[in-house]
N, C-alpha and C positions, 0 to 999 in steps of 0.2 A: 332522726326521723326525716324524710323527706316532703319536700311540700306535694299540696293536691292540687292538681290543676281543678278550678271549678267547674263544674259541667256544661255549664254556657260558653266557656272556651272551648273546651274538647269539640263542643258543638260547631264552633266557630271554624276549628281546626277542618275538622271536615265537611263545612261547606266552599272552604278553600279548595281544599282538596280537589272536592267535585269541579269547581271549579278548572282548575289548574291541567283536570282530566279534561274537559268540555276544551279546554285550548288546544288540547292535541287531534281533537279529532275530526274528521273532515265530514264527515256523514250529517247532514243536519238533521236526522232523527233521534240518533245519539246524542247528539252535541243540545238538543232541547231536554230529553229527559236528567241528562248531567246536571243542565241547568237551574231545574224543575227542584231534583234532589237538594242541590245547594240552595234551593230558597227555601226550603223546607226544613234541613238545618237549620238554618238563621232564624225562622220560626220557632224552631223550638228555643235555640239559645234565648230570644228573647222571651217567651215563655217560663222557661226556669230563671232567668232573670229577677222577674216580678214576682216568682214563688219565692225566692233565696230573701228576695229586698221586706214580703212581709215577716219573713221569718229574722229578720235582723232585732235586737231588741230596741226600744223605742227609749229608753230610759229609765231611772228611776221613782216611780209614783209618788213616792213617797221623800224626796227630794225636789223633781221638779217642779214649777209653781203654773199649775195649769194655763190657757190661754183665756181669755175672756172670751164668752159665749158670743158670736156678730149675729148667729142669727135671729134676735129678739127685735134689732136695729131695722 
């Protein structure tokens, strides 16, 4: 079975891209919208980022030993 790349890569992958395109090209109306796209990429990467990270498991409840409440202090 091959590995997956995770979607925040993929994502990453093509705000390079866009990037990489926005280097070749000479028109600065082009070369802003390139731009534009490739931050918008990166937006989402980090997006799914944060969806992936709550979706990681946090531990065992029934193992670990909870923290003490700080906010009564």
């Amino acid at each position: 079975m091959g590995s997956r790349v995770p979607p925040g890569n993929q994502y990453r992958v093509r705000a390079r891209e866009c990037m990489e395109a926005a280097d070749g090209i000479n028109e600065p109306g082009h070369r802003i919208i390139l731009l534009e796209l490739a931050q918008r990429w990166l937006m989402l990467a980090d997006q799914i980022d944060k969806i992936e990270a709550r979706r990681q498991p946090m531990g065992d409840p029934l193992l670990d030993t909870p923290e003490p409440d700080q906010s009564t202090h």
